[in-house]
C-alpha positions in Angstrom: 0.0 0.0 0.0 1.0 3.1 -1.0 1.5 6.0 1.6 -1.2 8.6 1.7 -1.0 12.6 0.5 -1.1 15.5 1.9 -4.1 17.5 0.0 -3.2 21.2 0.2 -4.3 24.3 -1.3 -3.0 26.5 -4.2 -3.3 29.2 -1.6 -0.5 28.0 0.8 1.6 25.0 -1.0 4.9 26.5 1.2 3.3 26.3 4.2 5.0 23.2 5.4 7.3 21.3 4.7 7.2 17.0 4.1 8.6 13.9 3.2 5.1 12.8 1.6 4.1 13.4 -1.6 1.1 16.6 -2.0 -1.5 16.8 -4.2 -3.9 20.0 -5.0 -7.4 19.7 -3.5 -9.1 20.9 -6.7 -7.4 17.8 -8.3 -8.0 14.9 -5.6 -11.1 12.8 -4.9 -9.6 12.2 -1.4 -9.9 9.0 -1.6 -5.2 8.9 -0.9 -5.6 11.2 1.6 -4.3 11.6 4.7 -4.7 15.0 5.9 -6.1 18.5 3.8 -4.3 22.0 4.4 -6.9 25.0 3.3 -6.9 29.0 3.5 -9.8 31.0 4.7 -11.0 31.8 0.9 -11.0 27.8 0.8 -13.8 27.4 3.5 -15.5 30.4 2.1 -15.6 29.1 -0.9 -16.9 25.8 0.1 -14.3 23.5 0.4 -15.3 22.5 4.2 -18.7 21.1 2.8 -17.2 19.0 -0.3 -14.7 17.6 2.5 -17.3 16.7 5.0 -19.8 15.4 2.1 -17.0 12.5 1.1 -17.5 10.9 4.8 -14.0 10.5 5.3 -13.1 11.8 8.3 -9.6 13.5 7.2 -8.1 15.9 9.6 -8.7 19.2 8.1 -6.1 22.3 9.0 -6.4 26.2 8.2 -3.4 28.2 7.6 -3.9 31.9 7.9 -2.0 34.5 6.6 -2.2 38.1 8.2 -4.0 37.9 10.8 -6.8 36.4 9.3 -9.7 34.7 11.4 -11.5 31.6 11.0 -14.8 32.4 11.5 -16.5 30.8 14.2 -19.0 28.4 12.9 -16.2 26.4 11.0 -13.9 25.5 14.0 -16.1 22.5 15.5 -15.5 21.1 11.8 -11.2 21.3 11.8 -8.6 20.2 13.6 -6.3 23.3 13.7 -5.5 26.4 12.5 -2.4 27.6 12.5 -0.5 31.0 11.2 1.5 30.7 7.4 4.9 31.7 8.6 8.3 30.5 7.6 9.4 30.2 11.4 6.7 27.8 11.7 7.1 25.3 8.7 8.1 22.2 11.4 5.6 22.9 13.7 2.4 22.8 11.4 4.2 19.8 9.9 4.4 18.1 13.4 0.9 18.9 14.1 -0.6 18.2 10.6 1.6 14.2 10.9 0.2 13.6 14.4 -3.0 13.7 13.2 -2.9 11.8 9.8 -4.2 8.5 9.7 -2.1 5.8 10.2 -0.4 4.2 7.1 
């Protein structure tokens, strides 16, 4: 068996750094998947909902940029957010591989 992606957005593709191979969300059924990076314009835009509909349970994490918030009703729904910055690469990674499902 082959070991599972990292789905991550166009919005922050150098937010972390990995050993595991990424693929765009717009381009993955998530069927490979072990956890999903989005922005905020991601959730906005719907992402969230096409995640949840699949019934996969894949940890979901929101990188931020700028000080931008989450809003409120979508936190119950993900498993972290965490602030795009270089200084932080390894620690989103850590966080984002603690979470993944095991291989």
């Amino acid at each position: 068996m082959s070991e599972l992606k990292i789905a991550v957005s166009r919005s922050c593709p150098d937010c972390f750094s990995t050993h595991r191979a990424c693929v765009n969300i717009d381009e993955s059924n998530y069927i490979d998947v072990a956890a999903i990076i989005l922005s905020v314009s991601d959730v906005e835009r719907g992402k969230l909902d096409e995640i949840d509909a699949t019934g996969y349970d894949i940890p979901v994490f929101i990188a931020t940029e700028n000080e931008e918030r989450v809003p409120a009703e979508y936190l119950p729904r993900i498993s972290g957010v965490f602030e795009h910055c270089e200084s932080r690469k390894e620690f989103l990674w850590t966080s984002v591989r603690n979470r993944c499902q095991p291989l």
